[in-house]
C-alpha positions as MATLAB code, in Angstrom:
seq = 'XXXXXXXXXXXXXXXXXXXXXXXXXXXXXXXXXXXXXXXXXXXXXXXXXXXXXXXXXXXXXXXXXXXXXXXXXXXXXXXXXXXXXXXXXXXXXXXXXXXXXXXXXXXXXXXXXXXXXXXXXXXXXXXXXXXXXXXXXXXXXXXXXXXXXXXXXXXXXXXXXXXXXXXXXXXXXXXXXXXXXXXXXXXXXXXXXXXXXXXXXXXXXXXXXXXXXXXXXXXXXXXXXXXXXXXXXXXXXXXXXXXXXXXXXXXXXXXXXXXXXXXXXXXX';
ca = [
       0.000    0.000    0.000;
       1.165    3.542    0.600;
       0.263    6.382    3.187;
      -3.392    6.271    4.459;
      -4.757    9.403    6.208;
      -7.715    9.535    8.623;
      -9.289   12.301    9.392;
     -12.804   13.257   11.088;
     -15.082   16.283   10.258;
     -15.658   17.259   13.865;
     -15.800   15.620   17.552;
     -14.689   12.697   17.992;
     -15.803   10.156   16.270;
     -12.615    7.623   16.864;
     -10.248    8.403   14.326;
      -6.721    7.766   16.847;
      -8.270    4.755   18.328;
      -8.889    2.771   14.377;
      -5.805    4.036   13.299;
      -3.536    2.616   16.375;
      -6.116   -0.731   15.874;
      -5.388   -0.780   12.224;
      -1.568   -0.389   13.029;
      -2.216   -3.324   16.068;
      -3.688   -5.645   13.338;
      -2.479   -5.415   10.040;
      -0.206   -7.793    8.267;
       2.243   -5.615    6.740;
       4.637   -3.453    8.844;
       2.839   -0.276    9.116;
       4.308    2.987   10.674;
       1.609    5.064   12.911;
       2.155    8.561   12.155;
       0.520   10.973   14.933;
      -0.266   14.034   12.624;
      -3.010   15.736   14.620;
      -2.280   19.604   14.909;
      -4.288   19.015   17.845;
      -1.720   16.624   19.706;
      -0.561   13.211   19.570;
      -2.463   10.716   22.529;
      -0.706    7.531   22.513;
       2.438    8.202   24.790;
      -0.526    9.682   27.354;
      -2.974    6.884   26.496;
      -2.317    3.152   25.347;
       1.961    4.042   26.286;
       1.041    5.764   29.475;
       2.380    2.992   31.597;
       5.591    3.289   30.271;
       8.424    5.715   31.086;
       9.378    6.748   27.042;
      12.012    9.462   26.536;
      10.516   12.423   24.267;
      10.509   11.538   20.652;
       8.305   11.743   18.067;
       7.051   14.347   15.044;
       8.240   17.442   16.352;
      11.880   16.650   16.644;
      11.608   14.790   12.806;
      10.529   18.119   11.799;
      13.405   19.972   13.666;
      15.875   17.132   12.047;
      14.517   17.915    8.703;
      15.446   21.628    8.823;
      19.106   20.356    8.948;
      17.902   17.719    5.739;
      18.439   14.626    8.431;
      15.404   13.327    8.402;
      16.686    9.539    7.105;
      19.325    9.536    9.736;
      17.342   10.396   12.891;
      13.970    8.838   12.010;
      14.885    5.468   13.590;
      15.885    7.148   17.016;
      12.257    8.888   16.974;
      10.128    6.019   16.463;
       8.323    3.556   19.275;
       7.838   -0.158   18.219;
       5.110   -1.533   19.865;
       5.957   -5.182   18.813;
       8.836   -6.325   20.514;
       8.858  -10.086   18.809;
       8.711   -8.732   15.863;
      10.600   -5.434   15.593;
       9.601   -2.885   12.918;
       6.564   -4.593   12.458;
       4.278   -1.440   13.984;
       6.095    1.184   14.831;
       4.653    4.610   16.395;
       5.790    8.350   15.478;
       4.312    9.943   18.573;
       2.555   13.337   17.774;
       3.397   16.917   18.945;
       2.674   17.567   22.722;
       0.929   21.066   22.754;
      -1.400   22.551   19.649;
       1.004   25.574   20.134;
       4.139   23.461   18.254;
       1.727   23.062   15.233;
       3.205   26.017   13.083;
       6.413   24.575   13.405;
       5.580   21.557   11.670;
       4.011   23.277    8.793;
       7.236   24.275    6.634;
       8.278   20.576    6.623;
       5.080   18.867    5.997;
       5.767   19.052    2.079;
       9.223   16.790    2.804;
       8.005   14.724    5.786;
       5.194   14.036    3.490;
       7.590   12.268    0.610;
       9.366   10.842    3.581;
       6.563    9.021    4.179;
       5.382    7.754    0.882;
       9.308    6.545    0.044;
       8.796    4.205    2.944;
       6.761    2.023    0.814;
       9.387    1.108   -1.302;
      12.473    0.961    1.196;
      13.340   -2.125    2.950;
      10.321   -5.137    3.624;
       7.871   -1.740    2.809;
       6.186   -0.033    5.586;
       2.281    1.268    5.268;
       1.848    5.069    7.051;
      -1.324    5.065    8.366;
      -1.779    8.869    9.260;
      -3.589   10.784   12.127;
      -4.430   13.730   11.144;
      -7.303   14.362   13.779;
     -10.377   16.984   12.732;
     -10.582   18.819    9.290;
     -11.560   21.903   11.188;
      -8.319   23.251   12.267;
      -6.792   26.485   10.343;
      -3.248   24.093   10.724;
      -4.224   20.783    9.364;
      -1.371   18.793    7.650;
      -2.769   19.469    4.141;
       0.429   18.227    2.274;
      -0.137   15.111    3.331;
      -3.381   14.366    2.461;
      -2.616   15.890   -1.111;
      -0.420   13.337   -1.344;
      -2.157   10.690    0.432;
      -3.878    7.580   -1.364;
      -6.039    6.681    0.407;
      -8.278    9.473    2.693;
     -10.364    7.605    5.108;
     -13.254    9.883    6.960;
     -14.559    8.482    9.866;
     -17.814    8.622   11.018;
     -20.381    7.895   13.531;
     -23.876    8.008   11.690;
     -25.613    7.966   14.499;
     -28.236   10.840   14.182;
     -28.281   13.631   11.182;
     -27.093   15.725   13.956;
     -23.147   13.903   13.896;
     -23.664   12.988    9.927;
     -24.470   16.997    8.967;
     -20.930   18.233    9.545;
     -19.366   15.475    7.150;
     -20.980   16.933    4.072;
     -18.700   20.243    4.241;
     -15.657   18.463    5.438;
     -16.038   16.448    2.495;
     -16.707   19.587    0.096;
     -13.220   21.074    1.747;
     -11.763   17.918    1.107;
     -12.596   18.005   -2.948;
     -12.188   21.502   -3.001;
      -8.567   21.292   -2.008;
      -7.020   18.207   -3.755;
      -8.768   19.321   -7.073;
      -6.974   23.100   -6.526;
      -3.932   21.228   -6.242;
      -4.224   18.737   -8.636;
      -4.854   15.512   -6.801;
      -8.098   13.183   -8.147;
     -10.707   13.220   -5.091;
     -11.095    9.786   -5.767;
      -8.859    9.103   -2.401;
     -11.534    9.988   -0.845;
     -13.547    6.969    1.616;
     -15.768    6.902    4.152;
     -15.436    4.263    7.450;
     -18.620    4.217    9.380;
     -18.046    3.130   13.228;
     -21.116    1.922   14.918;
     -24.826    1.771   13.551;
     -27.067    4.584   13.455;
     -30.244    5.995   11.878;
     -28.998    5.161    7.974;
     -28.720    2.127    6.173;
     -25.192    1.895    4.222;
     -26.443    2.449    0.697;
     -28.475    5.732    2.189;
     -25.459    7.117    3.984;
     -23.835    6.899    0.150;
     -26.329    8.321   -1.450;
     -26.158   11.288    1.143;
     -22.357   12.060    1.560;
     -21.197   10.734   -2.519;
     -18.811    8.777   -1.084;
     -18.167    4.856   -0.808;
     -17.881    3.232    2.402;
     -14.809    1.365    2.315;
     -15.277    0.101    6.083;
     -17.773   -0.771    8.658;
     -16.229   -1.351   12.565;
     -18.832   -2.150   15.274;
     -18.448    0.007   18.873;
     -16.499   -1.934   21.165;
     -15.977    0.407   23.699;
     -14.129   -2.205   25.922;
     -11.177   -2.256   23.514;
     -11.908    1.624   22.555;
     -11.043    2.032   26.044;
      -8.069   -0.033   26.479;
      -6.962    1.876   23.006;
      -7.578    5.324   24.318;
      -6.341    5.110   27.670;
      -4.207    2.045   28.512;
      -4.970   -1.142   29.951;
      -4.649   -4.946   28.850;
      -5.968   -5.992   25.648;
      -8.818   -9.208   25.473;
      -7.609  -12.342   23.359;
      -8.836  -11.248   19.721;
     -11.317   -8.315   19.889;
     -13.885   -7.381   17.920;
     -12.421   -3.978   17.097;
      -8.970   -5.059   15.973;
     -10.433   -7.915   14.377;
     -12.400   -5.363   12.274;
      -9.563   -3.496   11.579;
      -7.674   -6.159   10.424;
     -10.606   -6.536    7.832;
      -9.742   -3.046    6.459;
      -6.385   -3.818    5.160;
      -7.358   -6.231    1.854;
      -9.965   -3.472    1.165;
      -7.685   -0.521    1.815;
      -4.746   -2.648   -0.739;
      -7.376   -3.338   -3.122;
      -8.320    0.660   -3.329;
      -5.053    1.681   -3.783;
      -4.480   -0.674   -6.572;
      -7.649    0.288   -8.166;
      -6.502    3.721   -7.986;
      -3.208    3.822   -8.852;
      -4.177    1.782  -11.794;
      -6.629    4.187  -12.947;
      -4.608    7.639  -12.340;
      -1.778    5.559  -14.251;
      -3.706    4.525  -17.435;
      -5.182    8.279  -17.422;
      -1.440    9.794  -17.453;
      -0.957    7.015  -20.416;
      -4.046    8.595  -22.305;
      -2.735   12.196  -21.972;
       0.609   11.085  -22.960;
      -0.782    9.778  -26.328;
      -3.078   12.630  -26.879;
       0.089   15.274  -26.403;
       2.039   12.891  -29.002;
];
């Protein structure tokens, strides 16, 4: 795959706790990036019982002023799969809101940081935090670049579905004014609510790529710390996501290539 963003329209609707359960579960070493301008959670959630010396986004950003971003990514990184290492690694997010402006002069490099990880090594997936879309400092390099853009969502009433039409009108507003196809663009619904599937398409214009149940047991445990239960529901959904996220990309890449082909010819 490639780099994966998730972002939410407003609230919280459980964007950090699928994308460290999608990191938790999937087959292919994936890299949790923590690119909320609002502030990382894991080293004060799920980490919190360990002691973890400062690392994470902000001091990648500060290496990538002095272009050494390759040599001090390793050092900044928390693997949370000891038999295994580099299996699911962590990039722990910024600390205070207040330290988002300094990230956003790198974002543009970090970004192709990030998508060159596919294709270095075994190949590492970036699934990407990137918290609420209504934030004047959202990392919006990255989900340019992103190929995948999964919005999650709890349909519960029209009252938490109403705000996803404009996020997703922002969304296509901004990759088409830079170029990108809005066709990264996905929906992952967590819990039921008061619309069917095939409604809440017809509604928002988007596919659903995902359904994940509430399992507020492991949400917990996720969010705050705690021991995991032998094979959960929620990770065992998010597992689910990965063949459909591949397949996506695939689709997609395929499509945006044989398009490039077709201009190609016609400028001939």
């Amino acid at each position: 795959m490639a780099v994966i963003a998730m972002v939410s329209a407003k609230g919280s609707p459980g964007v950090s706790t699928l994308a460290l359960a999608c990191t938790l579960s999937w087959s292919r070493p994936t890299l949790l990036a923590e690119c909320d301008p609002a502030g990382g959670d894991i080293l004060a959630g799920y980490l919190s019982g360990l002691e973890i010396p400062p690392r994470g986004l902000l001091p990648l950003a500060v290496a990538d002023l002095r272009g050494r971003v390759r040599e001090e990514f390793p050092s900044q990184l928390i693997d949370l799969d000891s038999g295994n290492p580099g299996r699911r690694l962590v990039l722990p997010g910024i600390t205070d809101p207040v330290q988002a402006g300094t990230l956003r002069p790198t974002w543009e490099r970090l970004t192709s940081f990030f998508a060159d990880l596919e294709y270095q090594g075994r190949g590492v997936d970036v699934i990407a935090d990137c918290g609420r879309l209504t934030t004047s400092t959202a990392p919006w390099p990255l989900l340019h670049r992103a190929d995948l853009i999964l919005l999650v969502l709890r349909p519960l009433t029209l009252r938490t579905i109403s705000p996803v039409l404009p996020a997703i009108a922002h969304l296509r507003r901004e990759l088409t004014e830079h170029g990108r196809d809005p066709s990264a663009i996905a929906l992952v619904t967590i819990g039921e609510g008061a619309y069917a599937s095939r409604d809440l398409e017809q509604r928002l214009q988007l596919p659903i790529l995902a359904s994940v149940p509430d399992d507020p047991r492991t949400a917990t445990v996720l969010s705050d710390g705690g021991r995991l239960r032998r094979n959960p529901e929620l990770l065992r959904a998010a597992a689910s996501i990965e063949p459909v996220a591949s397949r996506a990309i695939a689709a997609r890449r395929a499509r945006l290539s044989a398009t490039a082909s077709q201009s190609e010819v016609s400028r001939a």
